[in-house]
Biotite code that builds the C-alpha atoms (Angstrom):
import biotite.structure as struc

atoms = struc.array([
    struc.Atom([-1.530, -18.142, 7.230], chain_id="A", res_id=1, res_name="UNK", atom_name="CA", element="C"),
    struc.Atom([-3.963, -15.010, 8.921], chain_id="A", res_id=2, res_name="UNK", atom_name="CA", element="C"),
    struc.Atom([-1.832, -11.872, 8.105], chain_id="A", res_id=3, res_name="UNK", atom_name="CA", element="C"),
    struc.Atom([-0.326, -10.380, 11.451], chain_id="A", res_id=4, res_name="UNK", atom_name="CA", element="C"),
    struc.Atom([-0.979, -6.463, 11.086], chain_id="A", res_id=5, res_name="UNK", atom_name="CA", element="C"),
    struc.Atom([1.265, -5.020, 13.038], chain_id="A", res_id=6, res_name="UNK", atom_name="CA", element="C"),
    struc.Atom([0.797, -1.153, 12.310], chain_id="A", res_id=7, res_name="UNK", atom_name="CA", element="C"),
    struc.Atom([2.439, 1.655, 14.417], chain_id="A", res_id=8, res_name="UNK", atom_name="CA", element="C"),
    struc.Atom([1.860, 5.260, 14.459], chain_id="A", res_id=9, res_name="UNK", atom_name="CA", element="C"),
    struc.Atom([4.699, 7.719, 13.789], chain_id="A", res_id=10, res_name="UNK", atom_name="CA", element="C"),
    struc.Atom([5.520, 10.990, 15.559], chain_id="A", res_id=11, res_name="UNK", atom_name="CA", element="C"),
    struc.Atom([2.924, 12.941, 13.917], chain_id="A", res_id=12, res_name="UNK", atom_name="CA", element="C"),
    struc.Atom([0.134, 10.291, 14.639], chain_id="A", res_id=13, res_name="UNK", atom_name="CA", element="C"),
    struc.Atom([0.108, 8.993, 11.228], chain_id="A", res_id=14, res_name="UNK", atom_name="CA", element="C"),
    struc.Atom([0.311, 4.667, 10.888], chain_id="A", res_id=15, res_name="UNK", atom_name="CA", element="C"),
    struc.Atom([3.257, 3.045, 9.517], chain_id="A", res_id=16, res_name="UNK", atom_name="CA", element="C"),
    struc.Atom([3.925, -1.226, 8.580], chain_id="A", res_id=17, res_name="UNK", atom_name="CA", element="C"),
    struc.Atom([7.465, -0.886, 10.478], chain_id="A", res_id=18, res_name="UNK", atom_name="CA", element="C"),
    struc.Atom([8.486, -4.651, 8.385], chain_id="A", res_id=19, res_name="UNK", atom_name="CA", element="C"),
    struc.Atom([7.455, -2.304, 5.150], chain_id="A", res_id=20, res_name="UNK", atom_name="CA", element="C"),
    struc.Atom([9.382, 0.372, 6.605], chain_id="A", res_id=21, res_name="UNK", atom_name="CA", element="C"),
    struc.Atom([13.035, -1.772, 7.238], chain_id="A", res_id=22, res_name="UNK", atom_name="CA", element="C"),
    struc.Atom([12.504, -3.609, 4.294], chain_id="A", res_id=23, res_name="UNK", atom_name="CA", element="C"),
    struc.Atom([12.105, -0.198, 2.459], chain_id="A", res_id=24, res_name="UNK", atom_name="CA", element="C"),
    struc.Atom([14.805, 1.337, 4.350], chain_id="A", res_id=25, res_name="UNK", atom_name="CA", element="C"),
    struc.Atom([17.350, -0.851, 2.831], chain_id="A", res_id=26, res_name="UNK", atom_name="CA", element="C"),
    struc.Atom([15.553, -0.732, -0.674], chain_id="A", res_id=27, res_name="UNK", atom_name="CA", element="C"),
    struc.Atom([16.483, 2.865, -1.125], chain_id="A", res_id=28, res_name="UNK", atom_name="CA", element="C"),
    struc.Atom([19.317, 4.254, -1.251], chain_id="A", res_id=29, res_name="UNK", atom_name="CA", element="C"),
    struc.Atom([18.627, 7.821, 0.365], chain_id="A", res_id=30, res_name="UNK", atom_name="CA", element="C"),
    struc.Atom([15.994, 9.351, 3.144], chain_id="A", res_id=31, res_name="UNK", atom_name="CA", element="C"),
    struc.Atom([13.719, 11.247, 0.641], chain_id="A", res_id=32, res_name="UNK", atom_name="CA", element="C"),
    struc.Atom([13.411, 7.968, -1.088], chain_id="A", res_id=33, res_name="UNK", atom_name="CA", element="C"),
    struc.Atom([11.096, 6.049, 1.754], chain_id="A", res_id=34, res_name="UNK", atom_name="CA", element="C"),
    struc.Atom([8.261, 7.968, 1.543], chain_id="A", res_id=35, res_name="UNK", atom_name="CA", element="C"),
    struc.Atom([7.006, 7.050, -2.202], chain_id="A", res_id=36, res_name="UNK", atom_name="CA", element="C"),
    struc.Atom([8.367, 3.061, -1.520], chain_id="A", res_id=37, res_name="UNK", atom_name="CA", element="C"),
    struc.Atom([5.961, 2.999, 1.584], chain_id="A", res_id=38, res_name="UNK", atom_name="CA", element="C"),
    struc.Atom([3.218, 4.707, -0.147], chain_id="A", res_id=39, res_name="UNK", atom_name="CA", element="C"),
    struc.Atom([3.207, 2.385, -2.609], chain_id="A", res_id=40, res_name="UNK", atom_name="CA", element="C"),
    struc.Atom([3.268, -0.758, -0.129], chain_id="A", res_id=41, res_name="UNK", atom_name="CA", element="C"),
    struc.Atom([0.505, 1.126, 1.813], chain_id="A", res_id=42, res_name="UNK", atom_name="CA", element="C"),
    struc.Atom([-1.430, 1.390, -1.601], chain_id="A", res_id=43, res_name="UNK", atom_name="CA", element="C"),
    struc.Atom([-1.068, -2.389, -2.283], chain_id="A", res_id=44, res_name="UNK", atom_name="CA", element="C"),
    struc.Atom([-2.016, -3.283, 1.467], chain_id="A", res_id=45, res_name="UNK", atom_name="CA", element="C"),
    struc.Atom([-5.082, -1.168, 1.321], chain_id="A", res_id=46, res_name="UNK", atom_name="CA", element="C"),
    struc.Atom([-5.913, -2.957, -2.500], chain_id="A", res_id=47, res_name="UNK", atom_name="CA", element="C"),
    struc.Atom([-5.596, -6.166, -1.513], chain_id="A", res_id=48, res_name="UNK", atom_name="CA", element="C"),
    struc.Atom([-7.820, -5.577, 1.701], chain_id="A", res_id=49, res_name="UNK", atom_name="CA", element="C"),
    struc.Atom([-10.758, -3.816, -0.494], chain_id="A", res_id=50, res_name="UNK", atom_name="CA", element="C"),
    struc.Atom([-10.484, -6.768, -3.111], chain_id="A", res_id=51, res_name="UNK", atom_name="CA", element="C"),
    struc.Atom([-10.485, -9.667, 0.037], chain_id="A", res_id=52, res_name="UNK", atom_name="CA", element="C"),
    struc.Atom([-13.962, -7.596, 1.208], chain_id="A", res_id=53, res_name="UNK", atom_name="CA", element="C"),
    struc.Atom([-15.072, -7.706, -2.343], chain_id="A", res_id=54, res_name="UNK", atom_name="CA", element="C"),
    struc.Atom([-14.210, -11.742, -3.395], chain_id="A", res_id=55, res_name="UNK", atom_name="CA", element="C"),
    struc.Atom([-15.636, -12.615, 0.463], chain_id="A", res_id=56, res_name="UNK", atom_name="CA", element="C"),
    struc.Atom([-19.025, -11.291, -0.678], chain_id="A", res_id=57, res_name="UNK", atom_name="CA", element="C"),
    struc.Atom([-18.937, -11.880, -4.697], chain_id="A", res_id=58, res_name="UNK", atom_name="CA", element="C"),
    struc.Atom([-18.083, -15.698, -4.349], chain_id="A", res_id=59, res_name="UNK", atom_name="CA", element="C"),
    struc.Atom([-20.409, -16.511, -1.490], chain_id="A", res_id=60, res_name="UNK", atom_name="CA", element="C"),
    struc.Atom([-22.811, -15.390, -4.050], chain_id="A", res_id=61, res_name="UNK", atom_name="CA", element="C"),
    struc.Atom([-21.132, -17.497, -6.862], chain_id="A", res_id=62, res_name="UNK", atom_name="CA", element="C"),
    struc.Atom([-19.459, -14.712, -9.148], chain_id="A", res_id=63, res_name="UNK", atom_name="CA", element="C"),
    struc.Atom([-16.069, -13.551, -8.549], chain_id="A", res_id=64, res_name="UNK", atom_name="CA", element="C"),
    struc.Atom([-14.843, -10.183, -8.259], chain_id="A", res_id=65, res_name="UNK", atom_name="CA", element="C"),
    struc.Atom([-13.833, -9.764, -11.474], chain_id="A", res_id=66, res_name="UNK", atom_name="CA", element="C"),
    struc.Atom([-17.486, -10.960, -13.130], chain_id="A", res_id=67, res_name="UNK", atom_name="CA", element="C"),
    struc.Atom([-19.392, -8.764, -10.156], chain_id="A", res_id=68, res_name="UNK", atom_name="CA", element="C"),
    struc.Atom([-17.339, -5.898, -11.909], chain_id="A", res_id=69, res_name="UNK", atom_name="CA", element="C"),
    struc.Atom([-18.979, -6.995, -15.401], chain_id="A", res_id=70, res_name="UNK", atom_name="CA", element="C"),
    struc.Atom([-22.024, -6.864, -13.874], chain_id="A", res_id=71, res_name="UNK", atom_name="CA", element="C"),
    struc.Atom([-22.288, -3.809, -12.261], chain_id="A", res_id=72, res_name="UNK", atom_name="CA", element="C"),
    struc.Atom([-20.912, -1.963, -15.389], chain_id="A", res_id=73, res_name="UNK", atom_name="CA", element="C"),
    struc.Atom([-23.768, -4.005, -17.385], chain_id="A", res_id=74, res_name="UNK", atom_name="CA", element="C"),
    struc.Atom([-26.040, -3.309, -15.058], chain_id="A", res_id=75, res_name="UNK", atom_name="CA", element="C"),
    struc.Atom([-25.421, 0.292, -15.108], chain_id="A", res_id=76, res_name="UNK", atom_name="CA", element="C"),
    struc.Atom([-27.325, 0.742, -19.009], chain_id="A", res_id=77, res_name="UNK", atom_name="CA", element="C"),
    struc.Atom([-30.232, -0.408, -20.705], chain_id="A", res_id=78, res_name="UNK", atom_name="CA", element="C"),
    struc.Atom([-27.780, -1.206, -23.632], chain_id="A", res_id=79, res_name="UNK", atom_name="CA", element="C"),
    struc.Atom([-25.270, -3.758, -24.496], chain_id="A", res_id=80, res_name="UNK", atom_name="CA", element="C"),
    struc.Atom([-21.781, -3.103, -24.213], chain_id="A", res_id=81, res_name="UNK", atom_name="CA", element="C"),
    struc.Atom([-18.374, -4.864, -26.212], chain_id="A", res_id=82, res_name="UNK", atom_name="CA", element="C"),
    struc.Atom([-15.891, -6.967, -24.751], chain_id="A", res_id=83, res_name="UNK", atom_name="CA", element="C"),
    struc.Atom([-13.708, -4.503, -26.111], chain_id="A", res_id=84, res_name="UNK", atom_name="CA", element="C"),
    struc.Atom([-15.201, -1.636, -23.828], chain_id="A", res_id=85, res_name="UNK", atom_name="CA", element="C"),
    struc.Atom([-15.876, -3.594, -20.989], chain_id="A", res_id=86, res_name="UNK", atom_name="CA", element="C"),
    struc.Atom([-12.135, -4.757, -21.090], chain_id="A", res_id=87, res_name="UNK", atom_name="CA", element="C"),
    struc.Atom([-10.785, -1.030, -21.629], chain_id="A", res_id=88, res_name="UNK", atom_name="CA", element="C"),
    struc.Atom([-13.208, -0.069, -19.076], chain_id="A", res_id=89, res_name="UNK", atom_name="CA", element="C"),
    struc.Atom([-12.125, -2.691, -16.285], chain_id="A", res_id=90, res_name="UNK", atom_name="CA", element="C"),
    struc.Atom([-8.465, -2.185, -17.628], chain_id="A", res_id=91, res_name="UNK", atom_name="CA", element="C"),
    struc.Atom([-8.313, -5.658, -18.461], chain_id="A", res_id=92, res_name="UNK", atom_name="CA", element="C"),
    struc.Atom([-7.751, -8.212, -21.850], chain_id="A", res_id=93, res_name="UNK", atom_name="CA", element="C"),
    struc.Atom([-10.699, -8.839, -24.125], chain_id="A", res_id=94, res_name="UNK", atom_name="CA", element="C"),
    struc.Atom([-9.577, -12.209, -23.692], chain_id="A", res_id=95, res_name="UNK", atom_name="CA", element="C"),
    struc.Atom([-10.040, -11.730, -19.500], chain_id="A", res_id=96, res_name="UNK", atom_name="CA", element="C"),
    struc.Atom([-13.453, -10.594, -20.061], chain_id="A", res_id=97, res_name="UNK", atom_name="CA", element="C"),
    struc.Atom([-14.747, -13.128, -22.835], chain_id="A", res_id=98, res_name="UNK", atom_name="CA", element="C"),
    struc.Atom([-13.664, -15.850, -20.087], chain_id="A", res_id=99, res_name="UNK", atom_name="CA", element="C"),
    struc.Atom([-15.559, -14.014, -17.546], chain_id="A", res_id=100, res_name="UNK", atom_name="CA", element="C"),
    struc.Atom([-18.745, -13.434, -19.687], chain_id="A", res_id=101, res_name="UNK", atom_name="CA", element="C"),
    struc.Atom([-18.614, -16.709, -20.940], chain_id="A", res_id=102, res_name="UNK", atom_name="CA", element="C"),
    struc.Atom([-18.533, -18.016, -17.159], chain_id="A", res_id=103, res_name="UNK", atom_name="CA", element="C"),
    struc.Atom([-21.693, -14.893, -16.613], chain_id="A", res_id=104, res_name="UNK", atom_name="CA", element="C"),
    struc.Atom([-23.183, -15.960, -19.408], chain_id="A", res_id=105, res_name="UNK", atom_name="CA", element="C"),
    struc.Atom([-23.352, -19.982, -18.585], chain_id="A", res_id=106, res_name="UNK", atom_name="CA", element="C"),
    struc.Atom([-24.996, -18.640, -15.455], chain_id="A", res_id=107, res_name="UNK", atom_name="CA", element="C"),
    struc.Atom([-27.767, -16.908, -17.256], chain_id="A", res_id=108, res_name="UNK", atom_name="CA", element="C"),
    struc.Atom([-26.449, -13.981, -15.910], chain_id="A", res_id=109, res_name="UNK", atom_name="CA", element="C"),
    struc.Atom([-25.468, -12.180, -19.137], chain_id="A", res_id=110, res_name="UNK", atom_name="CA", element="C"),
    struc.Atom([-25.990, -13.014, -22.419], chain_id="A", res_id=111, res_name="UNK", atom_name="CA", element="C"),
    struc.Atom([-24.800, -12.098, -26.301], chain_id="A", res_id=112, res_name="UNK", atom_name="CA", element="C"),
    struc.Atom([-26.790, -10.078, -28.134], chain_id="A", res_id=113, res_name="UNK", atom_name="CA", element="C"),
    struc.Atom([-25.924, -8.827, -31.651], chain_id="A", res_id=114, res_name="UNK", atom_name="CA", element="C"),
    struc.Atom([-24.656, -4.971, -32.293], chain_id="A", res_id=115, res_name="UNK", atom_name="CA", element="C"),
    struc.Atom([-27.138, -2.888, -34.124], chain_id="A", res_id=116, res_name="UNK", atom_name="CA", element="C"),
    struc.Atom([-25.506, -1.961, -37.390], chain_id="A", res_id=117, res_name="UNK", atom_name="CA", element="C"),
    struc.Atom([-22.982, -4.239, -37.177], chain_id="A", res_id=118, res_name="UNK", atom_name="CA", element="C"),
    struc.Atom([-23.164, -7.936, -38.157], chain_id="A", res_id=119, res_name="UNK", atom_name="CA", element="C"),
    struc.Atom([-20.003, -9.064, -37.244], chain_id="A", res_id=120, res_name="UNK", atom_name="CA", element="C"),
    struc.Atom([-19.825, -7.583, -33.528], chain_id="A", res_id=121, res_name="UNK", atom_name="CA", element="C"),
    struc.Atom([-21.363, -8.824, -30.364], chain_id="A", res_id=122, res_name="UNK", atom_name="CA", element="C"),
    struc.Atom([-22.361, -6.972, -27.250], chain_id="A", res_id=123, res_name="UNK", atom_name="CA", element="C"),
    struc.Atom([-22.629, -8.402, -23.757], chain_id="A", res_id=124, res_name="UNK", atom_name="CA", element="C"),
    struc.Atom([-25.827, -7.583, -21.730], chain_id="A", res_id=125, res_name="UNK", atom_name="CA", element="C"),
    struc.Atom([-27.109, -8.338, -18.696], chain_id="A", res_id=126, res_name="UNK", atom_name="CA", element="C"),
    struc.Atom([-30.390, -10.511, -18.344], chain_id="A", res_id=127, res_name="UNK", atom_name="CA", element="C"),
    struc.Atom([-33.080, -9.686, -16.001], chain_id="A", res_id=128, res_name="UNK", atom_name="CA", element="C"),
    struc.Atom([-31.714, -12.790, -13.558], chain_id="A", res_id=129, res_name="UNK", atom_name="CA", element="C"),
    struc.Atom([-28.354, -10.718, -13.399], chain_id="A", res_id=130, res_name="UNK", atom_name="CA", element="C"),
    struc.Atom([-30.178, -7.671, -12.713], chain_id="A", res_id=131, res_name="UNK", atom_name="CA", element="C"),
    struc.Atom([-31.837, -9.191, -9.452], chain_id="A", res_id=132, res_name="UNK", atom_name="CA", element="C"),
    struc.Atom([-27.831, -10.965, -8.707], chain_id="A", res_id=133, res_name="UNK", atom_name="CA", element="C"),
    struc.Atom([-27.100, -7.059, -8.943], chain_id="A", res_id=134, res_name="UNK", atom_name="CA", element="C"),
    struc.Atom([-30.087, -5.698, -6.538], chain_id="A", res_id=135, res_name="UNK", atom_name="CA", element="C"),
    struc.Atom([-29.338, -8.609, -4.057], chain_id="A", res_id=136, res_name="UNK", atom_name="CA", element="C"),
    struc.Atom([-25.558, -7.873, -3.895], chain_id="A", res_id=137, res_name="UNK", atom_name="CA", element="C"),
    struc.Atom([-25.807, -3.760, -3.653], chain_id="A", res_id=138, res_name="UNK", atom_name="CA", element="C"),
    struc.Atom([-27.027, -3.545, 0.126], chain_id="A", res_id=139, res_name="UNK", atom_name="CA", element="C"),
    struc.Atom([-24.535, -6.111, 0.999], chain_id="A", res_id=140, res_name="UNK", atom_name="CA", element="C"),
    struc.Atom([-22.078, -4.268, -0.908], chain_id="A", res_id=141, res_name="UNK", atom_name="CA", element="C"),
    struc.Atom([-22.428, -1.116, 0.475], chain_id="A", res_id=142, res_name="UNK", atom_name="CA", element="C"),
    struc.Atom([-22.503, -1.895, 4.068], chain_id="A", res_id=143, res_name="UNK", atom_name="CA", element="C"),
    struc.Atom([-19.454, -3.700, 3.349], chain_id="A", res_id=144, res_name="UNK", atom_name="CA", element="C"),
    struc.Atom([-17.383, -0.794, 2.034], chain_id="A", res_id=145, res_name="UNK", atom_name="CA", element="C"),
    struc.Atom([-18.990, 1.446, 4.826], chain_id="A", res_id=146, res_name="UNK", atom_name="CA", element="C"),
    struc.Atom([-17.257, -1.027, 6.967], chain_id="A", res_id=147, res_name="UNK", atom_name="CA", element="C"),
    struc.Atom([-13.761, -0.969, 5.558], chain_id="A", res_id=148, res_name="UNK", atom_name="CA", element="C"),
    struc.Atom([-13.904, 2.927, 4.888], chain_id="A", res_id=149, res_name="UNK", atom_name="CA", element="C"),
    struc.Atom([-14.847, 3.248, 9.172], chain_id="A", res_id=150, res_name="UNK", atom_name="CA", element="C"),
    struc.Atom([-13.366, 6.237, 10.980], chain_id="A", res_id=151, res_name="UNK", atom_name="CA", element="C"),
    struc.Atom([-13.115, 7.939, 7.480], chain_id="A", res_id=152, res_name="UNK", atom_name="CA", element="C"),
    struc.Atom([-14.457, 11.597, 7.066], chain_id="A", res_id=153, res_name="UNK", atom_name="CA", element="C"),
    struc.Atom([-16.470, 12.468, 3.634], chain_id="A", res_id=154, res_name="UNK", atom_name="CA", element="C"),
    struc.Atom([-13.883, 14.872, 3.066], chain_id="A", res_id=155, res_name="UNK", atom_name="CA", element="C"),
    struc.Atom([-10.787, 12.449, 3.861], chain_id="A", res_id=156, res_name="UNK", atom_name="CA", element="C"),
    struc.Atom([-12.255, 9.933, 1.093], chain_id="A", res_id=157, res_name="UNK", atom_name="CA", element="C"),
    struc.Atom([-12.767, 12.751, -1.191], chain_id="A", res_id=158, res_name="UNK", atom_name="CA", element="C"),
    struc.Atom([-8.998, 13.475, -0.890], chain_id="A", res_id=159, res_name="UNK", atom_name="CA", element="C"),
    struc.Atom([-8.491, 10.073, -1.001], chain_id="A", res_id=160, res_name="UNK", atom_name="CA", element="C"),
    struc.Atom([-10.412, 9.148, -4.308], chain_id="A", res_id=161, res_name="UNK", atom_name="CA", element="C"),
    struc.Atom([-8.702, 11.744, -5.454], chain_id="A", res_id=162, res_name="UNK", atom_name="CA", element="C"),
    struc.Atom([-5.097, 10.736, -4.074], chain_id="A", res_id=163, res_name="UNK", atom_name="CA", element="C"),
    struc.Atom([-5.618, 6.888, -6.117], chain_id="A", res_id=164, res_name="UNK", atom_name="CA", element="C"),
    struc.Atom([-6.795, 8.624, -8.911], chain_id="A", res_id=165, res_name="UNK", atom_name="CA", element="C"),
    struc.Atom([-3.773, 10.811, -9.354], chain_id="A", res_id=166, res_name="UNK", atom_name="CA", element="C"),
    struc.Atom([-1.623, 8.116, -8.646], chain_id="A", res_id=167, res_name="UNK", atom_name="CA", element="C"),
    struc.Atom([-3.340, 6.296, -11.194], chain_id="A", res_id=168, res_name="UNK", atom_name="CA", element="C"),
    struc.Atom([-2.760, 9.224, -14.099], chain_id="A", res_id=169, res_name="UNK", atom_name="CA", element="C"),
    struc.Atom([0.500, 9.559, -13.206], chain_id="A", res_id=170, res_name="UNK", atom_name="CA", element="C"),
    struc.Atom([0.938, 5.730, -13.937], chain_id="A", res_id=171, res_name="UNK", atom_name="CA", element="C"),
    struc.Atom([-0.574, 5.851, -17.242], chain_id="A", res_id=172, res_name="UNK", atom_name="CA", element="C"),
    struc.Atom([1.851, 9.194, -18.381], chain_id="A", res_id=173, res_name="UNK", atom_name="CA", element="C"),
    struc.Atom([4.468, 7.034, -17.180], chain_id="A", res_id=174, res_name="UNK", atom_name="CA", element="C"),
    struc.Atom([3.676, 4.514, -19.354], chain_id="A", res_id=175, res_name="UNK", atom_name="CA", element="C"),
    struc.Atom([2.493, 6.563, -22.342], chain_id="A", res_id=176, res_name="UNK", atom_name="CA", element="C"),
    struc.Atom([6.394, 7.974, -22.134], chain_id="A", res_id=177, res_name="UNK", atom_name="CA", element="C"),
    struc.Atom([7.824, 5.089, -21.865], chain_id="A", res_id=178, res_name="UNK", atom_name="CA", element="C"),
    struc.Atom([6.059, 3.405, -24.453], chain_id="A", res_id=179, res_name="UNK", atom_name="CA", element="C"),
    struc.Atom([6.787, 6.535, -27.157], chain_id="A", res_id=180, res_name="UNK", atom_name="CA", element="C"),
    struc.Atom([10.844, 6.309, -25.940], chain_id="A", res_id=181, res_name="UNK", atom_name="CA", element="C"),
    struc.Atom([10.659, 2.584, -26.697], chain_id="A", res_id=182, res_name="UNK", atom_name="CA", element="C"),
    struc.Atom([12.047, 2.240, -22.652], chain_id="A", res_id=183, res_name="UNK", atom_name="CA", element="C"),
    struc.Atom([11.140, -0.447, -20.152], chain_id="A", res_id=184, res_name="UNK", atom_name="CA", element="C"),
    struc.Atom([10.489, 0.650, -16.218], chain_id="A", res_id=185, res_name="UNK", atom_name="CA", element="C"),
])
């Protein structure tokens, strides 16, 4: 089923999901408690559109979006890096990524290498054949996101960057209090 988009702009010009908006409406209990609901349904809308843009290009190519993450953060070094860190760093389960660089890996993509000065650990790094994966996918990539960031000013996705990024601290607070008063959200 195509998703029907049918977007509407408010009094001060600003666009609105009006099925979010009634659906919201009868969520919350009081006026001043719409605007965060439909923020965060706006949030998810615009997250799921940026990760349909990325999985359309990735898996034409073979990879999913999750690996084509691996791969850009491998490609970004000259070094290997953990599952540990790549999973910390892509705010996923080591268990998540060892699928995913097993899958990269299988591919000739990536490959193990052993950690200097440790035996027992095992760093991921990208071969040469991922690295030219990587160069074949950026200009793609970036005309892409040009594409879905249209009509944008540099300074609106400066505020906006910074808008997801705050939202994304305050998320991780949240959950660092929660976690120390031994509450569930």
């Amino acid at each position: 089923m195509k998703d029907v988009h049918t977007y509407q702009s408010d009094s001060a010009g600003y666009l609105y999901d009006p099925r979010v908006r009634a659906a919201m409406t009868q969520f919350t209990d009081h006026e001043d408690g719409l605007p965060p609901l439909e923020a965060a349904a706006a949030v998810r809308t615009a997250y799921h559109a940026v990760e349909r843009m990325r999985a359309h290009g990735s898996e034409g190519r073979g990879v999913s979006a999750g690996a084509l993450d691996l791969l850009v953060r491998l490609s970004a070094g000259d070094r290997g890096i953990s599952i540990g860190d790549l999973a910390r760093a892509a705010g996923v389960s080591s268990r998540n990524v060892t699928g995913l660089v097993d899958t990269l890996e299988r591919d000739g993509l990536v490959r193990r290498v052993p950690a200097p000065g440790d035996r027992r650990a095992v760093l991921a790094e990208i071969t040469p054949a991922g690295r030219a994966w990587v160069e074949a996918f950026r200009r793609p990539a970036q005309l892409a996101m040009r594409a879905m960031f249209d009509g944008f000013t540099p300074e609106e996705l400066v505020v906006f960057r910074d808008m997801c990024l705050r939202l994304a601290a305050n998320q991780h607070r949240l959950a660092d209090h929660l976690a120390q008063s031994g509450s569930r959200p």
